[in-house]
C-alpha positions in Angstrom: -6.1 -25.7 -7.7 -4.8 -23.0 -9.9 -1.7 -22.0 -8.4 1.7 -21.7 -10.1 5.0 -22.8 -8.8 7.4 -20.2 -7.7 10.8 -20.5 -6.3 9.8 -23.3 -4.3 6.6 -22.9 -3.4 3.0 -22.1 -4.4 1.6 -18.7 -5.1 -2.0 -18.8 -5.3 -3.9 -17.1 -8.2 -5.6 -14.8 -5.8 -2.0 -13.2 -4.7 -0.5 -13.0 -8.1 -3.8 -10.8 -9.0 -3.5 -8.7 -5.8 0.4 -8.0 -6.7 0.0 -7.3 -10.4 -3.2 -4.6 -9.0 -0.1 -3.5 -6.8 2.7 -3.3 -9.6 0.3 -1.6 -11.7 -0.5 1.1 -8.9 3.0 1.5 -7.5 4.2 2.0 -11.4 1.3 4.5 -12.1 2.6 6.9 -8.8 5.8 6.2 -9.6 5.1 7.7 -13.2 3.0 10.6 -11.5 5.5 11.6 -8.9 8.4 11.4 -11.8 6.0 14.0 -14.2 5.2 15.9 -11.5 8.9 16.6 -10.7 9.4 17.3 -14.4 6.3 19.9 -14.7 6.6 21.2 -11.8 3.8 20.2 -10.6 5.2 18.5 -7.0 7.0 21.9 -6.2 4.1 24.0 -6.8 1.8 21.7 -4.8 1.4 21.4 -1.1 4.4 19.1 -0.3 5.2 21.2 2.9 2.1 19.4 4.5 4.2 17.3 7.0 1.0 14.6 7.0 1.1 14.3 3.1 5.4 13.7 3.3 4.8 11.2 5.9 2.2 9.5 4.2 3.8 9.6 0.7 7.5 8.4 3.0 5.6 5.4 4.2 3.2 4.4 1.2 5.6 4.4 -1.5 8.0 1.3 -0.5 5.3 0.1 1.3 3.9 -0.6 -2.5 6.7 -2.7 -3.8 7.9 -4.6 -0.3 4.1 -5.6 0.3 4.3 -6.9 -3.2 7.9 -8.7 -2.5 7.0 -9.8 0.7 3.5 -11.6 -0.9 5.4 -13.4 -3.6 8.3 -14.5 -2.0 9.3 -17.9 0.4 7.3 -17.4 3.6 8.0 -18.3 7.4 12.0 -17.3 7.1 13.6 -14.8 9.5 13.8 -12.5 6.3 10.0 -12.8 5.9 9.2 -12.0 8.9 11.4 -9.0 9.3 10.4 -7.2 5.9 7.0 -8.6 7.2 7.3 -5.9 10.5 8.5 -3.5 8.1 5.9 -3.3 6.0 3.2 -3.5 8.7 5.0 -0.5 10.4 4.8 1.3 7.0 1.1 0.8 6.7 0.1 1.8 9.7 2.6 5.4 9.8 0.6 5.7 6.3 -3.3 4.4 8.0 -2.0 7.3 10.5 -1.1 10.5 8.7 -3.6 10.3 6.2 -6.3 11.4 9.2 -4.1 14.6 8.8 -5.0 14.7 5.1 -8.3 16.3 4.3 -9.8 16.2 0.8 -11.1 19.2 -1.1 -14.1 20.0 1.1 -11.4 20.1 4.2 -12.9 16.9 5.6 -12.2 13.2 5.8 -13.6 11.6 3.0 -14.9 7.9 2.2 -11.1 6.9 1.6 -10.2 7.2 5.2 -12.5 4.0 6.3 -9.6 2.4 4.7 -7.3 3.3 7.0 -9.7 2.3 9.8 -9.8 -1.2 7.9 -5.5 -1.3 8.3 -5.6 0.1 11.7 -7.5 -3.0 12.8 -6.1 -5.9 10.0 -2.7 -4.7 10.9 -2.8 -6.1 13.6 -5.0 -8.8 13.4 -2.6 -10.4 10.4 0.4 -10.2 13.0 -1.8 -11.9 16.0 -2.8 -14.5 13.4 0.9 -15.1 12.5 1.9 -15.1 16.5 -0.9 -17.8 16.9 0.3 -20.1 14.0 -2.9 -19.7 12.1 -1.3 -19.2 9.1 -3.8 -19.4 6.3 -5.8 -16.7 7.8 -2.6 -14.3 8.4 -1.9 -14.9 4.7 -5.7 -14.1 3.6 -5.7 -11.2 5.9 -2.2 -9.7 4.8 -3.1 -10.1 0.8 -6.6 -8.1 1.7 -4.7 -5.7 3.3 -2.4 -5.1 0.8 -5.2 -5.2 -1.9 -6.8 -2.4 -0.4 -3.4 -0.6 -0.4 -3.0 -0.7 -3.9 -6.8 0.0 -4.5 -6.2 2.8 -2.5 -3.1 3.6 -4.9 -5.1 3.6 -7.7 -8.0 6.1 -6.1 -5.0 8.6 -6.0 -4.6 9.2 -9.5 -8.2 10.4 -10.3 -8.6 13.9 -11.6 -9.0 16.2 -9.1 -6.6 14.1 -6.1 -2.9 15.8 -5.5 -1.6 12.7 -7.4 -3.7 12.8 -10.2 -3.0 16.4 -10.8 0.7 15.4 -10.9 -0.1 13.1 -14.0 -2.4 14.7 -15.8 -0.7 18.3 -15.4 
């Protein structure tokens, strides 16, 4: 099996892949959202859109606890609290962003993704609650992978995000 041992316990390959893809998204918004403030770009952008604070509010520690929470011990009371934590951040940010609409005023492609943590959200927790614990840990690293895939989909030219990076 090609796991590697980490604080007493094993982290499969497939996780550490899924939280380095995070790491490297949360650390690319980070960087935008830092040159934006520095250009100017933030303040001259649409940041008085209550749906894109509370998306930005819940997706940006939702980035590094969902990475925290996948490669730290599992089943404690801390686990399971910044567990609820991070679900609850997923889904205020699966929420809002149906109040985001992309450049042609619509919902775009990206928004099936927040369909996809509106119903694994959910799911992962259900799976937990029923002691099937394999598929609540395959379920919570998809979900989390799509997050940061989502992350990275942000900073193309022509998104608010990319503009913040590139401006």
């Amino acid at each position: 099996m090609n796991d590697v041992a980490h604080s007493g316990f094993l982290l499969p390959a497939r996780d550490r892949l899924i939280v380095t893809l995070g790491v490297i998204a949360g650390g690319a918004i980070l960087l935008a959202f830092v040159h934006g403030l520095a250009s100017g770009a933030v303040a001259r952008s649409s940041m008085r859109n209550l749906w894109l604070v509370m998306h930005l509010v819940a997706v940006l520690p939702a980035l590094p606890l969902g990475a925290y929470v996948l490669v730290r011990r599992k089943g404690d009371a801390l686990h399971r609290m910044l567990g609820k934590l991070w679900a609850v951040l997923m889904l205020v940010a699966a929420l809002s962003s149906f109040g985001l609409r992309g450049m042609t005023g619509s919902l775009s492609p990206i928004h099936l993704l927040s369909v996809v943590v509106l119903l694994m959200i959910p799911r992962g927790i259900l799976l937990a609650r029923r002691h099937r614990i394999e598929a609540h840990r395959r379920v919570m690293s998809l979900t989390y992978l799509g997050l940061a895939v989502a992350a990275l989909f942000t900073l193309l030219p022509g998104r608010l995000l990319g503009s913040w990076l590139f401006s």
